[in-house]
matplotlib code that plots the C-alpha trace (Angstrom):
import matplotlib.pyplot as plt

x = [113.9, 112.5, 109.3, 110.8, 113.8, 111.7, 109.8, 113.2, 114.5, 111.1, 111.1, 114.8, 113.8, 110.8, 112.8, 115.3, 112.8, 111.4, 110.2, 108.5, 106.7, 105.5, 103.8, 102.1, 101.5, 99.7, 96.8, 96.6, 96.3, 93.8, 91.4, 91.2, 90.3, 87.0, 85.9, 86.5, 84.3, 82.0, 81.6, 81.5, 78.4, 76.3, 76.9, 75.6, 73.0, 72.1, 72.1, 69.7, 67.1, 67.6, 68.3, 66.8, 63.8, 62.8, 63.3, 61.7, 58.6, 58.4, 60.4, 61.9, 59.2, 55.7, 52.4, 50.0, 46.2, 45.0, 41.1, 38.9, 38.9, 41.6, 45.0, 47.3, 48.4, 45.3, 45.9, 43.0, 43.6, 42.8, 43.4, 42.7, 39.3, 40.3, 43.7, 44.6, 45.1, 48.6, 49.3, 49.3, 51.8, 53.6, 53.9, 55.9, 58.6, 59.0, 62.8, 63.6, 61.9, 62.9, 59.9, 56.5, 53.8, 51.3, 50.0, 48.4, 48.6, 47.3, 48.4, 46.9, 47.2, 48.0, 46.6, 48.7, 48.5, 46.9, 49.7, 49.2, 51.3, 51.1, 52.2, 52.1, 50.7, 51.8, 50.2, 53.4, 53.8, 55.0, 58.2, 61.6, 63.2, 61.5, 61.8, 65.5, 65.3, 63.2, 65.8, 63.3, 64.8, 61.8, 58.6, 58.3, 57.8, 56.3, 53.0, 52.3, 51.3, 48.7, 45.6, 43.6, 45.2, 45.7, 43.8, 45.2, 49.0, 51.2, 55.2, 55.9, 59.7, 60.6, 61.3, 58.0, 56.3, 58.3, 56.8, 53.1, 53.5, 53.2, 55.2, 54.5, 50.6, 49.2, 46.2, 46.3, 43.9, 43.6, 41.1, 41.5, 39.9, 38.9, 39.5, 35.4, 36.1, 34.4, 36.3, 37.5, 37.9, 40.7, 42.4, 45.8, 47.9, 51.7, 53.7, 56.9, 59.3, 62.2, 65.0, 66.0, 69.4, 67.5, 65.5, 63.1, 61.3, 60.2, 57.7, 56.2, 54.7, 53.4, 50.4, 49.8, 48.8, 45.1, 44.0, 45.0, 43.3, 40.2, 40.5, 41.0, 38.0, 40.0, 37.4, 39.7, 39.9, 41.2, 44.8, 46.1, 49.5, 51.9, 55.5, 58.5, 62.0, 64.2, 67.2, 68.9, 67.4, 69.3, 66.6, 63.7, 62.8, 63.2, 60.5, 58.7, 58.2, 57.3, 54.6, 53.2, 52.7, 51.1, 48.4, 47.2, 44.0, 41.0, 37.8, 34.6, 31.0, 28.7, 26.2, 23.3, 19.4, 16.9, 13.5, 14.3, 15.8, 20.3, 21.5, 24.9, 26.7, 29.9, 30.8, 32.0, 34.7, 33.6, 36.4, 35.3, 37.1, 36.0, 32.5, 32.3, 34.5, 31.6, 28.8, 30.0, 30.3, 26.7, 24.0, 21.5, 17.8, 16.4, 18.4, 17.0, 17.9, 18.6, 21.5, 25.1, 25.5, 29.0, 28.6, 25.7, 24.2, 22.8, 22.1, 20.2, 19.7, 16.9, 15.8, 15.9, 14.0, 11.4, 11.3, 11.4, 9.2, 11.7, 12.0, 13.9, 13.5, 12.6, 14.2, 16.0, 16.7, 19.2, 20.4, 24.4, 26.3, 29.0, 32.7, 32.6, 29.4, 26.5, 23.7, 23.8, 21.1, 21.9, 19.4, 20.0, 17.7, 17.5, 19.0, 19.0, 18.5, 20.9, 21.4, 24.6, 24.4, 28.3, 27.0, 24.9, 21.1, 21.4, 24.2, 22.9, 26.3, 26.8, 29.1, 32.2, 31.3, 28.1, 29.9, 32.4, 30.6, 28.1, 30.7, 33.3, 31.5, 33.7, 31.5, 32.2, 34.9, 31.9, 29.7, 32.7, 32.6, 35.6, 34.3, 31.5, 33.0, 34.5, 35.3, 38.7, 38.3, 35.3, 37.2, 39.2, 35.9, 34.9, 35.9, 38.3, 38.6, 41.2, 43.5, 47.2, 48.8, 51.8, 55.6, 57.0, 60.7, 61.7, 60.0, 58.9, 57.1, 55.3, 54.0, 52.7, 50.6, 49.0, 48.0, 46.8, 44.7, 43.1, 42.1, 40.9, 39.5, 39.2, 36.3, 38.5, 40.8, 44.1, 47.3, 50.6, 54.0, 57.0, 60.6, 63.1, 64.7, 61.3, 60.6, 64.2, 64.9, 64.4, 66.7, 69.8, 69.3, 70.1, 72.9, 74.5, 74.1, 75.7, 79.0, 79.1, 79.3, 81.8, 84.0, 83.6, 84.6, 87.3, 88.1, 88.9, 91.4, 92.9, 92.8, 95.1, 97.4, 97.3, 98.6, 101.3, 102.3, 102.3, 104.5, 106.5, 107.2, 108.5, 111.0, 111.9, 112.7, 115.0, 116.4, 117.4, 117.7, 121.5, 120.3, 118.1, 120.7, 123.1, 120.6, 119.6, 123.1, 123.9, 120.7, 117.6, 114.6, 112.1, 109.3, 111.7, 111.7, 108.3, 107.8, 109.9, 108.1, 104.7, 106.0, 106.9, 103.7, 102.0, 104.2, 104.2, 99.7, 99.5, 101.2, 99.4, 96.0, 96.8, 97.8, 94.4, 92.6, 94.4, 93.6, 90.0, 88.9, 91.2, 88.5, 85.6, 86.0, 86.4, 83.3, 81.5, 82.0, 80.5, 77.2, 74.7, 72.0, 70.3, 67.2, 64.3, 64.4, 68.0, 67.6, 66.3, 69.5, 71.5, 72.2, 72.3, 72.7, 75.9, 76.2, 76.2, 79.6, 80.7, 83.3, 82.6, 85.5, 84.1, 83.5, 87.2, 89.1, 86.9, 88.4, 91.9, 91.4, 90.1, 92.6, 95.3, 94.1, 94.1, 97.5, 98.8, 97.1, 98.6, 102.0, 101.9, 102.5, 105.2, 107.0, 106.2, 107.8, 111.1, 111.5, 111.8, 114.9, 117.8, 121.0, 123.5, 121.1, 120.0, 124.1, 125.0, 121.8, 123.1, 127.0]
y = [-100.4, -98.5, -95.8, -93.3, -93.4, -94.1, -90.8, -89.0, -89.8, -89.6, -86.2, -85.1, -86.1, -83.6, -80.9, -81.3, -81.5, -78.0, -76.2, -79.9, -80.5, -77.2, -77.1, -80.5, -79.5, -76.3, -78.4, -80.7, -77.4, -75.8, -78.8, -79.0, -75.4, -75.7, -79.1, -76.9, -73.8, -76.6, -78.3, -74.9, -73.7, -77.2, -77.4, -73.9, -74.4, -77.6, -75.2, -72.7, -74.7, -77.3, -76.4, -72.8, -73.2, -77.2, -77.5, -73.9, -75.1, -79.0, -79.6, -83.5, -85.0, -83.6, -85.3, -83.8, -84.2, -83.9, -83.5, -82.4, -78.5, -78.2, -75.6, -73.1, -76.3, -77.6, -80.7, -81.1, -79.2, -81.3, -81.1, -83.4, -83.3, -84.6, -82.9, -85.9, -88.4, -87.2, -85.3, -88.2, -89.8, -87.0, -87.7, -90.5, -88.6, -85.9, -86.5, -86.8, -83.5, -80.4, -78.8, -79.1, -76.8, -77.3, -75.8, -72.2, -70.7, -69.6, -68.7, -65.0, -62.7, -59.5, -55.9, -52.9, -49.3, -49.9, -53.2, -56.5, -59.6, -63.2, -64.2, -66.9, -65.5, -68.0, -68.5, -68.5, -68.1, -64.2, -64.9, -64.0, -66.9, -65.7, -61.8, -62.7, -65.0, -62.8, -59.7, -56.9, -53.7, -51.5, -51.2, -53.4, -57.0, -57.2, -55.0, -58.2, -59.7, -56.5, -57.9, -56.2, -52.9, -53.8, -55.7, -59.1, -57.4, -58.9, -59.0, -58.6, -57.9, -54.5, -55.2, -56.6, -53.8, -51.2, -53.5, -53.5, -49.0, -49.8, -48.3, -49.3, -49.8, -49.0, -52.2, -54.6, -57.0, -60.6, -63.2, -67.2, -70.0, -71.5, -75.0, -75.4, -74.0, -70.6, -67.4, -65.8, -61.8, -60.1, -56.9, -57.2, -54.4, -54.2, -53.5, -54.6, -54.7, -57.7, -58.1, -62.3, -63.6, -65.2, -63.5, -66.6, -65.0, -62.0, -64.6, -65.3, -63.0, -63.7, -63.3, -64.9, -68.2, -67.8, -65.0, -67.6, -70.5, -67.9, -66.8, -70.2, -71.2, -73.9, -74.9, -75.8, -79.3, -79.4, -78.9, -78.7, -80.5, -81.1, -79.9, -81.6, -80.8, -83.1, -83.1, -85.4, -85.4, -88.6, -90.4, -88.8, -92.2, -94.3, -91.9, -91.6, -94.9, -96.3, -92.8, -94.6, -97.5, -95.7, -93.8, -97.1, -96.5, -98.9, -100.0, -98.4, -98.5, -96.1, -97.3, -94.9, -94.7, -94.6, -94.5, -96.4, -99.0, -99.6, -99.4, -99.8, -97.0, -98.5, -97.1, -98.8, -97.8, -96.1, -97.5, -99.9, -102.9, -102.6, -102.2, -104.9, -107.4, -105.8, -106.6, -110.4, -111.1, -109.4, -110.2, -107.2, -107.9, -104.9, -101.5, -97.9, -98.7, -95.4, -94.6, -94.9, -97.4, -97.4, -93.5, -93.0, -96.5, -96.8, -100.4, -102.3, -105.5, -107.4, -108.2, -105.1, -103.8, -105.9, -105.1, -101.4, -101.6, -99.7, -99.9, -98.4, -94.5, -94.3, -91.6, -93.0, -90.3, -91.2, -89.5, -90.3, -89.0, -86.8, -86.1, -82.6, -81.6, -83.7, -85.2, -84.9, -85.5, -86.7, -88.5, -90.5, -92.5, -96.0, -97.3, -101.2, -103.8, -106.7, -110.2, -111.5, -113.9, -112.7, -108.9, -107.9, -107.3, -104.0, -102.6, -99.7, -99.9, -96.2, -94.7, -92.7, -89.9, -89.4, -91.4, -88.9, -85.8, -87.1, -87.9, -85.2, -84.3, -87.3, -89.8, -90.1, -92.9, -94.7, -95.1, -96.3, -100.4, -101.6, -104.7, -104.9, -107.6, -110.8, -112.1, -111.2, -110.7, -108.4, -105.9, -104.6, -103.8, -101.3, -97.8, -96.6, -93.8, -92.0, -93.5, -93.9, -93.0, -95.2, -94.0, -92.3, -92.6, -89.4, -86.3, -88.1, -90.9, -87.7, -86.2, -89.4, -89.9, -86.4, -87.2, -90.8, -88.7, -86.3, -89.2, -91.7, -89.4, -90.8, -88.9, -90.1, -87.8, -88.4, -89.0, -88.4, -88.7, -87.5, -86.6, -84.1, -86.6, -87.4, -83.8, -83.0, -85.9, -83.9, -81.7, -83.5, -85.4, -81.5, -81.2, -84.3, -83.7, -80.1, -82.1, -85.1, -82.2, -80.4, -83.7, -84.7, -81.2, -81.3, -84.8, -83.7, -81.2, -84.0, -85.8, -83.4, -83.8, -87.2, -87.3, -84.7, -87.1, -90.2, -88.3, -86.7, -89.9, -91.9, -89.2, -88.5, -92.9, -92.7, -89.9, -91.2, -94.8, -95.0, -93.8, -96.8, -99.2, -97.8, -98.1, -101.5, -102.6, -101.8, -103.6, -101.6, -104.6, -104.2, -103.3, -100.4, -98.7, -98.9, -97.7, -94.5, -93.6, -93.9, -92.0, -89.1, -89.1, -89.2, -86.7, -84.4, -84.9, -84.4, -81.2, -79.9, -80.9, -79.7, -75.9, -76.6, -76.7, -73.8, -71.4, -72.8, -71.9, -68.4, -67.6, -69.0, -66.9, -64.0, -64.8, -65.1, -61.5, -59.9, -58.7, -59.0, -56.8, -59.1, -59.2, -61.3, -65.1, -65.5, -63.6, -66.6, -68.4, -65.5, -65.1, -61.5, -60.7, -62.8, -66.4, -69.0, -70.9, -73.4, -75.3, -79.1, -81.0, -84.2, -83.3, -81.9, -85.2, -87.3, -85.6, -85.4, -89.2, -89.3, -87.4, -89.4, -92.5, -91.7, -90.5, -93.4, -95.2, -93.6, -93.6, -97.2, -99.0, -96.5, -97.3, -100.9, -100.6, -98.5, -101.4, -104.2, -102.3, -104.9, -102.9, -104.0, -103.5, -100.0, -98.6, -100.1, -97.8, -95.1, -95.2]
z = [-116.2, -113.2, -114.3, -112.6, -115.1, -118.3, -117.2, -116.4, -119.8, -121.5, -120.1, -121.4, -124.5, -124.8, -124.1, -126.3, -129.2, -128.3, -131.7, -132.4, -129.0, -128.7, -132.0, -131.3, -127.7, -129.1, -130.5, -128.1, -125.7, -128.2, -128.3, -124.4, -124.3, -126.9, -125.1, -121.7, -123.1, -123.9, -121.1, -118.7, -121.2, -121.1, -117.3, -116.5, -118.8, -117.0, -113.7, -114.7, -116.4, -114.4, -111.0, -111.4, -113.4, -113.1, -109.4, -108.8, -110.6, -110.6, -107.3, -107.1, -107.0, -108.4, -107.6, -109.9, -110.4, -113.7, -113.9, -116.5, -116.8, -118.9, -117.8, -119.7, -121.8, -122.6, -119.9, -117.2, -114.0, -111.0, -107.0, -104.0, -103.1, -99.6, -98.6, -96.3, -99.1, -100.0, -96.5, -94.9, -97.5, -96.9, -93.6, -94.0, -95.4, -93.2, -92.6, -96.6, -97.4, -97.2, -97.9, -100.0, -101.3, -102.8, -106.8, -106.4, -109.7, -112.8, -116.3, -116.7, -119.1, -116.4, -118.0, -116.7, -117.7, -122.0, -122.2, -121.2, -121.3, -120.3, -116.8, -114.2, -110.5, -107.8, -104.7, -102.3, -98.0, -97.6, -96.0, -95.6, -97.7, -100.9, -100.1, -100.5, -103.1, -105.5, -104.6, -103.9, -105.1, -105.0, -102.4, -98.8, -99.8, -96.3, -97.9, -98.9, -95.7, -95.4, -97.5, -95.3, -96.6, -100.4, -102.8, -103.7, -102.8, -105.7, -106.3, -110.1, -111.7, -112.3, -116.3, -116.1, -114.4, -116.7, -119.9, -118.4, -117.4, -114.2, -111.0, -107.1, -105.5, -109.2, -109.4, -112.7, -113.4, -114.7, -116.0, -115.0, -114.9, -111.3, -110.4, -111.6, -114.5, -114.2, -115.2, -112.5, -112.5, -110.5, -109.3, -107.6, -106.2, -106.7, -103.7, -104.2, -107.4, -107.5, -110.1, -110.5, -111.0, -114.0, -116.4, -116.7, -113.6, -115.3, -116.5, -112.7, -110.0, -106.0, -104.5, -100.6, -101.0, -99.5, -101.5, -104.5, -103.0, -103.0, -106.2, -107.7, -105.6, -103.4, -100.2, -96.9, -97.3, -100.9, -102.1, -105.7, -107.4, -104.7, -105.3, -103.5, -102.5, -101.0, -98.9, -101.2, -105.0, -105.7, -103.4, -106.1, -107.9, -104.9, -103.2, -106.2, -106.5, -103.1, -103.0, -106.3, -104.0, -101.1, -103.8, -105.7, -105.9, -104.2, -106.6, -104.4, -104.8, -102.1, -100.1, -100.5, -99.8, -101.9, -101.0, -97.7, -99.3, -99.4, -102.3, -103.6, -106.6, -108.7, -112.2, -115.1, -117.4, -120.7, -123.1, -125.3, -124.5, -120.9, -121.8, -124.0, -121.4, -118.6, -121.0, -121.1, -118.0, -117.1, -119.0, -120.2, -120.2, -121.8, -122.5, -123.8, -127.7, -128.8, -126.1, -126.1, -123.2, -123.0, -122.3, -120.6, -119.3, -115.3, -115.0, -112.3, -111.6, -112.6, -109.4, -107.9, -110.8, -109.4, -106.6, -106.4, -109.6, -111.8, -115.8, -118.3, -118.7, -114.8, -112.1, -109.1, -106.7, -103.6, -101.2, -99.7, -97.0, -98.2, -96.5, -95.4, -97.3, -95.2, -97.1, -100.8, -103.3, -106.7, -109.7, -112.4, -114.7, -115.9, -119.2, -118.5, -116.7, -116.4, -114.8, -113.1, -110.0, -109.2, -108.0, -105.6, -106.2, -105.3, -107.1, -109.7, -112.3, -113.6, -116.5, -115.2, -116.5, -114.4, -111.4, -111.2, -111.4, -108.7, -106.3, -107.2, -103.8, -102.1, -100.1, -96.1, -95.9, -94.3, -97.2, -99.3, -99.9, -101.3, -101.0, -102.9, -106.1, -104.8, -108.8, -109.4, -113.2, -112.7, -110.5, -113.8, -115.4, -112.4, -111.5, -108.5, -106.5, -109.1, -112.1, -110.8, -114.4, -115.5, -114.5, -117.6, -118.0, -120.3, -121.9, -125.0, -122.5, -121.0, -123.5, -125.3, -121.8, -121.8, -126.1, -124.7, -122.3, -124.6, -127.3, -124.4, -121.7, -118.1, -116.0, -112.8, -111.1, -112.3, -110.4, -112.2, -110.0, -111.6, -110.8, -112.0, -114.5, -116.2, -116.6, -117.5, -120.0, -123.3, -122.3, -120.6, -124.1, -125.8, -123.3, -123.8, -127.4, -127.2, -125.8, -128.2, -131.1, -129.0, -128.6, -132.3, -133.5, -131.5, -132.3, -136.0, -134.4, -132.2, -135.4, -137.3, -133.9, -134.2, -137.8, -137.0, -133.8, -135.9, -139.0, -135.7, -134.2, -137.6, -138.1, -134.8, -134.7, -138.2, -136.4, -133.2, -134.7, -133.7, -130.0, -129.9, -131.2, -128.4, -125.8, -126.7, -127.1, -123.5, -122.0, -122.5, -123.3, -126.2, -123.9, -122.6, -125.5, -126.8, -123.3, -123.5, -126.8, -125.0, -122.3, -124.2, -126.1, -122.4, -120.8, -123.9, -124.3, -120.6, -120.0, -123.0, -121.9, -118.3, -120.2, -122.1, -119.1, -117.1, -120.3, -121.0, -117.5, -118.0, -120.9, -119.4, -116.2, -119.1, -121.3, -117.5, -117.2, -120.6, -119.8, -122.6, -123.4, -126.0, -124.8, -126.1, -124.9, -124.9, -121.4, -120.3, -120.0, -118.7, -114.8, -113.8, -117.8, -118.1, -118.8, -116.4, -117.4, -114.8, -114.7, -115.2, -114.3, -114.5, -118.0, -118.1, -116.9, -119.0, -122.2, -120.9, -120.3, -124.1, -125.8, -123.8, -125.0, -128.8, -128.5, -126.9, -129.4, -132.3, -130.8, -129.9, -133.5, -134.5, -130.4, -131.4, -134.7, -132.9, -130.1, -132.6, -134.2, -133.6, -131.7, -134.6, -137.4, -136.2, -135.6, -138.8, -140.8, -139.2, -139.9]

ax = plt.figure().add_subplot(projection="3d")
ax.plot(x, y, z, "-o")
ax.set_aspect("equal")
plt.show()
């Protein structure tokens, strides 16, 4: 038999079991429009954390440096000590980004008129773009550009500024931490007042980015975190990973003088295992006894000992030419002396942590020898010119790096490259959560449906058991009729869902305009004091799909059990 007719008689059917249908149909209907409220809530949740507040703050992709003056969170707060280093990776993806900045921004707690409350000033370019993005409702945003005119000009929220007492061009103050880790002191002057879509922005105010890089003590050639947007955010981890690539780090020593003679500088990883793999493959003479060599040990070799008639306890003072600083000066002192034919004589082997604060004032590219070891199992045991961190995956991944950090500390620069997803992972997890309880509550609905269908179906078969026998008896097949059972379950869980799906997004475009005036942190989820409920129709075919397979599921052993009726068997139980 022809679909079209199945449908055509599947249909009739339907209607003339109205009071039935509709009842049935009224679940199904009421089920579609909970999963669609459902759906609508998780997907413009998704939007303002994720697209709002993630990529506002963390970009695409996020290189960060994490030194050892420790931020807001208790994680060390690095930058690039030479700016070029990841410009010039930049570079290569000028037609992939949209654009880049790069980190500018403290954690303060901002003092108004006898309030105070915490905040996060961010160093931003005064410009047009984020004038209208921040919606300026009070004061000329353009004041900002003026720093001649105003002290540190800054752009707070106006239910911030009515929180902290404070109206237009009054001055508050804050205390930071500078990238050197001395406190910082400040007086900023508002001049203009904005009101977000979302209330999460309350939390962050602008100041120009060059009076932040001064406050935060940034020299010219430095840059902090970078920040990435791309033109396409499905090309994130691609990017990611070939940048990881590009910043894999090189093992260095510097070539230095001291006392007229060259001299070469490497460091040596403090972690035990390191130390004690180092310590077999060199072989030390004499040592101080009463130091921790793993932590503070400057080893020469034994033959340069000689030579420059040094010993344990004695002061070597070199001199090295620096990037953008000229000569620098720098002394350290003696703590053994070791033998190993596969180094060179004059290589002076110094712990991290005095490697790193020495040259935190970055050698000329000249000076650097990345050379200087030819084994290949002793070039683990050396230090490099920052730690490329591993790629974490999710949230969880993340934070387990940052607690590995804290309990093994690295006196290298840190580089961390991330992406949206890593950053996000925790919560899509929540979101996809949020649904999956959605879908099961709903599912016990669908489930009371189901049982209704199935007791509908067995009826409606002993009812029309004599219009099967007829319809059999003049041709129709087996398959036919299970067919035209399915096809009214189809027809009749279809046009209910499709109803479920008109009203859900009638009452999610009503719930979108109730205003709330909550307050507290449930403001930060809100969009213009509403919430942000969008329609997710991936979300809403997916459970059409769903609900139309468990009904033809449940219909198909009762359609099974109608088609096997035989044509004079089924006329005769009727007579």
């Amino acid at each position: 038999m022809k679909l079209f007719t199945i449908l055509f008689i599947g249909l009739r059917n339907l209607l003339r079991q109205k009071r039935r249908n509709i009842f049935l149909g009224l679940g199904v209907a009421v089920g579609m429009i909970f999963l669609v409220l459902t759906g609508s809530f998780t997907r413009g949740l998704r939007d303002v954390v994720i697209e709002k507040w993630l990529t506002g703050m963390n970009g695409h992709i996020q290189i960060a440096v994490l030194g050892n003056v420790n931020d807001f969170y208790g994680r060390g707060r690095g930058y690039f000590k030479d700016r070029s280093i990841v410009e010039d990776v930049l570079s290569s993806y000028s037609n992939d980004i949209t654009y880049y900045y790069s980190d500018a921004s403290a954690f303060v707690r901002l003092i108004g008129n006898k309030k105070s409350d915490l905040i996060q000033i961010a160093g931003s370019e005064m410009s047009s773009e984020l004038f209208d993005f921040l919606k300026v409702v009070e004061g000329n945003p353009y004041d900002a550009t003026n720093t001649s005119k105003y002290e540190n000009p800054i752009l707070i929220s106006i239910d911030k500024a009515k929180y902290l007492k404070v109206r237009l061009y009054d001055k508050v103050s804050a205390s930071f931490q500078t990238l050197r880790g001395q406190v910082q002191t400040a007086k900023f002057t508002i001049v203009a007042l904005f009101k977000p879509e979302s209330s999460f922005m309350d939390w962050v105010s602008f100041v120009p980015v060059e009076n932040m890089r001064r406050l935060l003590d940034y020299k010219p050639y430095e840059t902090g975190s970078i920040t990435i947007n791309l033109k396409d955010v499905k090309k994130a981890i691609p990017i990611a990973l070939e940048m990881r690539e590009k910043l894999k780090p090189k093992l260095y020593s510097v070539n230095a003088d001291f006392n007229g003679e060259k001299i070469k500088i490497a460091s040596f990883w403090r972690k035990a295992s390191s130390f004690n793999l180092l310590t077999n493959e060199i072989k030390l003479l004499s040592y101080v006894k009463d130091k921790d060599l793993k932590k503070d040990g400057v080893f020469i070799s034994e033959k340069f000992a000689k030579k420059m008639q040094l010993s344990n306890g004695k002061e070597i003072e070199f001199r090295y030419k620096s990037r953008f600083e000229g000569v620098r000066k720098a002394k350290i002192k003696v703590s053994g002396i070791y033998k190993c034919d596969k180094l060179p004589e004059n290589l002076i082997l110094v712990n991290e942590r005095e490697f790193y604060k020495i040259f935190s004032v970055l050698p000329a590219k000249e000076v650097m020898d990345y050379n200087f070891v030819k084994d290949e199992k002793l070039k683990e045991l050396f230090g490099t010119e920052w730690v490329l961190l591993p790629r974490v995956k999710t949230s969880e991944e993340l934070q387990k790096l940052y607690d590995d950090i804290k309990q093994n500390p690295t006196y290298a620069d840190k580089i961390l490259i991330t992406t949206l997803y890593e950053s996000s992972s925790m919560f899509l997890n929540l979101l996809s959560v949020i649904n999956v309880i959605g879908l099961v509550f709903a599912s016990f609905l669908f489930l009371i449906v189901m049982v209704g269908l199935a007791n509908t179906l067995r009826i409606t078969i002993r009812e029309r058991t004599r219009e099967i026998g007829t319809i059999r008896a003049i041709g129709m097949q087996k398959k036919d009729v299970k067919r035209l059972f399915l096809t009214e379950v189809f027809l009749l869980i279809l046009i209910s869902g499709f109803a479920g799906i008109f009203l859900g997004i009638i009452f999610t475009k009503l719930i979108g305009l109730v205003k709330f005036e909550s307050g507290g942190i449930f403001d930060m989820f809100l969009v213009k004091k509403r919430l942000n409920l969008i329609i997710d129709w991936g979300w809403n075919v997916f459970c059409l799909v769903f609900v139309i397979i468990i009904g033809l599921i449940t219909a198909y052993f009762p359609s099974k059990r109608a088609a096997k009726l035989h044509p004079a068997v089924a006329l005769r139980q009727y007579e």
